[in-house]
C-alpha positions in Angstrom: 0.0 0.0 0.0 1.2 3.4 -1.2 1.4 6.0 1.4 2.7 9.8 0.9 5.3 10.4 3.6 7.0 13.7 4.4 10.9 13.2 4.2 12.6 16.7 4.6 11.6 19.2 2.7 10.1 17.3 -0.3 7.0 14.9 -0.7 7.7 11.0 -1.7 5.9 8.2 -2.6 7.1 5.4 -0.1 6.0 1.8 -0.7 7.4 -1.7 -0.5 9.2 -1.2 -4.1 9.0 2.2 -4.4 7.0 2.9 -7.7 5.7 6.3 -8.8 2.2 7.4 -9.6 0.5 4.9 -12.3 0.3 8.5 -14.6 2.9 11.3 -14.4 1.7 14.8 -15.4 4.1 15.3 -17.8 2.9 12.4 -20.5 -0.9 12.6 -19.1 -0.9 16.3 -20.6 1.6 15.3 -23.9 -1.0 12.7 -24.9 -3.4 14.8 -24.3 -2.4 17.6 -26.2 -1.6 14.9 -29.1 -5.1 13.7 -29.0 -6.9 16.9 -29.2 -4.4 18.6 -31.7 -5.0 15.3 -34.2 -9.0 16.0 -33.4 -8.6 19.6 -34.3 -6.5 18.7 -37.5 -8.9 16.3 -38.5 -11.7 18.8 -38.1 -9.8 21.1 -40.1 -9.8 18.9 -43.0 -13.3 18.5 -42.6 -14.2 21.8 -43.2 -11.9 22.4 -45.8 -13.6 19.5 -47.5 -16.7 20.9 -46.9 -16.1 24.5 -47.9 -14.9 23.4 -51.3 -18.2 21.5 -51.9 -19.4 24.2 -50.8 -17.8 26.3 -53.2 -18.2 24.6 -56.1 -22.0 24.2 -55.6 -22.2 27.8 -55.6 -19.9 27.9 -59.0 -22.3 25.8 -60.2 -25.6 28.0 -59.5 -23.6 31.0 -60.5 -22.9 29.7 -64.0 -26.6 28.5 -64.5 -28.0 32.0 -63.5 -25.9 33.4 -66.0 -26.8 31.0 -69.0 -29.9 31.8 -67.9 -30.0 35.2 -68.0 -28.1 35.6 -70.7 -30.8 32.8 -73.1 -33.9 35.1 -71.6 -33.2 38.4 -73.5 -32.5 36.5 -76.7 -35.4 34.0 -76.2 -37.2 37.3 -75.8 -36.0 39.3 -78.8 -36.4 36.0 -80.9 -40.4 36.1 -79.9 -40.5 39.7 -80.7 -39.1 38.9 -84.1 -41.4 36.2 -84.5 -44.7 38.0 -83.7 -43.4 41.0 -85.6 -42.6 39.0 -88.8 -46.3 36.9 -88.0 -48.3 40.5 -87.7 -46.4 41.9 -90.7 -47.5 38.5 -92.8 -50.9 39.4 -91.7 -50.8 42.8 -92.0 -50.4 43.2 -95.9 
């Protein structure tokens, strides 16, 4: 059985065989910091994946609206010719 003895000045573990703690503070806060700085890398990726998805959705919509409103005026002006050459037919 582990007991915490005062010798001196300084605090030690005393015990049959004389082992330290099961986890040190040092590594405990290493492996720690390893573990969340691989879970913010990983969401990092993530959202870099996402944002270009994102992005080229978006591309995608942008180009559309622009075939599109760049066919309506000339789908326009081509019925405009249409009726005008029609009523001019009927016209004479």
């Amino acid at each position: 059985m582990k007991q915490l003895v005062k010798k001196g000045s300084n605090l030690n573990w005393a015990s049959a065989t004389s082992k330290p703690p099961f986890l040190q503070p040092a590594p405990l806060a290493l492996v720690s910091f390893a573990f969340i700085s691989l879970l913010l890398i990983m969401d990092l990726m993530d959202l870099r994946r996402i944002e270009n998805r994102l992005n080229h959705f978006l591309e995608d919509q942008a180009l559309r609206i622009i075939k599109d409103v760049g066919r309506t005026p000339r789908d326009s002006l081509c019925i405009f010719w249409r009726y005008a050459l029609v009523f001019s037919w009927t016209t004479k």
